[in-house]
N, C-alpha and C positions, 0 to 999 in steps of 0.2 A: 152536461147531458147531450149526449151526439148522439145520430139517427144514420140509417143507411143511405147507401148509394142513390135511394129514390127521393132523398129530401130536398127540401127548398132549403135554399138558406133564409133563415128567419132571427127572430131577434128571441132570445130567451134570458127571463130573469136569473141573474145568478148575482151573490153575492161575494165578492175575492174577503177571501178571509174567517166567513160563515160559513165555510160550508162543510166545516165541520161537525156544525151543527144539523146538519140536512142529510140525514140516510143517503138520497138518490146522491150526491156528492161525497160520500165518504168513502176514503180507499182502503181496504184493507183484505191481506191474501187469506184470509179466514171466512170470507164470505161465501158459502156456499155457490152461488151460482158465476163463477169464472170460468172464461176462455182465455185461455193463454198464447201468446206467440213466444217462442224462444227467441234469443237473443240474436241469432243468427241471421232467422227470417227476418227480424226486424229492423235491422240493419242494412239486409237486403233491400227491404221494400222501399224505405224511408230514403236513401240514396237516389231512388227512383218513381219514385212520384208523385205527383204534385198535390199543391194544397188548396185544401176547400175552406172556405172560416167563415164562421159561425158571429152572428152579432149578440153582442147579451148588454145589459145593462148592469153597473157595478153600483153597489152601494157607497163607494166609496171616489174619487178622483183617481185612478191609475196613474195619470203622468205627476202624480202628485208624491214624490218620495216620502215625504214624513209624514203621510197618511197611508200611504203600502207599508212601509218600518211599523207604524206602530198597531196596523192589523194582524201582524206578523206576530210568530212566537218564536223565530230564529231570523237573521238573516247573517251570512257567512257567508266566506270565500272557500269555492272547492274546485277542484277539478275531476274532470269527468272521466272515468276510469274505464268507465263502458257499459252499454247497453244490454241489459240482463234477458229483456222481451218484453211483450207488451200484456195488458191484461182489459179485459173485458168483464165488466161489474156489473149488475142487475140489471140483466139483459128480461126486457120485456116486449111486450106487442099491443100497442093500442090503436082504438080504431078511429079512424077517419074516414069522410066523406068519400076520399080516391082508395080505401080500401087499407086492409090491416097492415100497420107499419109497426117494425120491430127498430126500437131504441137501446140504449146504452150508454155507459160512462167508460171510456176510453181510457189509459193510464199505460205512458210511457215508463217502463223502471229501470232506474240507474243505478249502478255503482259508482261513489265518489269516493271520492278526499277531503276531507275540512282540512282547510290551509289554515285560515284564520277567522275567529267569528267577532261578529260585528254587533249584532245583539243576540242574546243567549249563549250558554257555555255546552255546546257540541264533542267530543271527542273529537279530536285533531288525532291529525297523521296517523290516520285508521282506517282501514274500507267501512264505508256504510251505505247504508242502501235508500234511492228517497223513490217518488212516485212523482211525475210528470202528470196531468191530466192533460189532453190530447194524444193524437197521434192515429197508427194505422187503422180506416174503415175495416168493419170485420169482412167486408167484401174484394177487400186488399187493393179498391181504387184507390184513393188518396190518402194525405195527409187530415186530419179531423182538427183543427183548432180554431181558438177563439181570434178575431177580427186581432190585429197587431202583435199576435203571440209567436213565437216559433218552440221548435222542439232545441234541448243544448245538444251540443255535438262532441263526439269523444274526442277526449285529450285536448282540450279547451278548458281556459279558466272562468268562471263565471261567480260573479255574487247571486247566490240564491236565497227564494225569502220562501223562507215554509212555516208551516201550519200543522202542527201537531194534533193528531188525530188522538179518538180516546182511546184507542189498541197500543199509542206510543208510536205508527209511523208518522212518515215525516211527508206531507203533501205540498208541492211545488204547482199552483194553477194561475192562469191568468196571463195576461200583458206585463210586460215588468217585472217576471216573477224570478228569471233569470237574465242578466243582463251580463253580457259576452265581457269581458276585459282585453285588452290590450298588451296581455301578457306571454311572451313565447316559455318565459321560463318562469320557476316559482319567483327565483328573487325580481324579477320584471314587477311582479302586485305590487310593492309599495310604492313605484314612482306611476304608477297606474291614476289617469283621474278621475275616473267610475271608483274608485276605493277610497280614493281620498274623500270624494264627494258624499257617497255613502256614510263615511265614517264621520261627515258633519252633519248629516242628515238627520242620524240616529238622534242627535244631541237637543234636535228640534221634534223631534216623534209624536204623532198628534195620538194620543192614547184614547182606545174604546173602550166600553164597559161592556165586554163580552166575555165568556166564558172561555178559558185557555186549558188545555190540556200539557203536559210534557210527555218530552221524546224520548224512545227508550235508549238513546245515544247522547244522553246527555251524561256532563263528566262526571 
């Protein structure tokens, strides 16, 4: 949940992995009240300015891999194909003491590639489309993200861990959620040690008892 350019940075409850469960964090381009950025502008903007971050509390340990893996309903290796635009989700206005402030759930969207998945069975060597949560303020000062996060950047490889929404997309939020690899070319992943690591991480996956959804890119 991101606010505009008049905000404090403050600490806000969020849980990486639930928030699927949570309307005000659920992505999906069927939701009536969006704004959109094209791909273009987004690209634009994001090249060019800086970032604001947001503190939130997780339910879970982030720096902790086999507690992110097994909040997770995918996590794969993909690269980033490109930058589709940005989207702006239940945009409302609530009041405060300094006067009515208008909120939102921010969502960077990507086109990628699934190279290789890690946990869950994805369509490979396919364009598919996910959702980033952060990214450009709707007042196009800054970058919007959460305290350690960044946005992935095109034509880079990254292991991503998403979070299957009930509509079947495929939601990437958080610290940790995308993590850059080491790789100029595809065959570069396997001697990668973010891939390796990952793929022993999965084996140790501390599993929740939370409600999962699947992706509509599943094989």
């Amino acid at each position: 949940m991101f606010m505009n350019k008049s905000k404090m940075i403050q600490t806000v409850l969020f849980s990486f992995g639930i928030m699927s469960l949570l309307a005000a964090c659920t992505f999906s381009n069927d939701i009536a009240n969006v704004d959109i950025l094209t791909g273009e502008e987004s690209v634009a903007c994001i090249n060019e300015l800086p970032a604001e971050y947001v503190s939130a509390d997780f339910a879970i340990d982030i720096d902790e891999p086999t507690e992110v893996i097994g909040m997770a309903d995918y996590v794969f290796v993909a690269k980033i194909n490109k930058i589709l635009g940005t989207s702006y989700n239940n945009c409302r206005t609530v009041e405060r003491d300094s006067g009515d402030m208008e909120i939102y759930d921010v969502f960077t969207n990507y086109q990628v590639t699934v190279i290789d998945n890690i946990k869950g069975n994805l369509k490979k060597n396919t364009p598919i489309e996910i959702a980033k949560e952060g990214g450009i303020s709707k007042d196009k000062t800054c970058i919007e993200l959460y305290d350690g996060d960044t946005l992935p950047k095109e034509g880079k490889y990254y292991i991503l861990v998403g979070i299957a929404q009930p509509d079947g997309t495929l939601l990437i939020s958080g610290p940790n959620s995308n993590i850059l690899l080491n790789a100029q070319y595809k065959s570069d992943i396997v001697s990668d040690k973010g891939y390796k690591d990952y793929k022993k991480f999965y084996k140790y996956e501390k599993k929740y008892d939370i409600k999962h959804f699947s992706s509509k890119y599943e094989e």
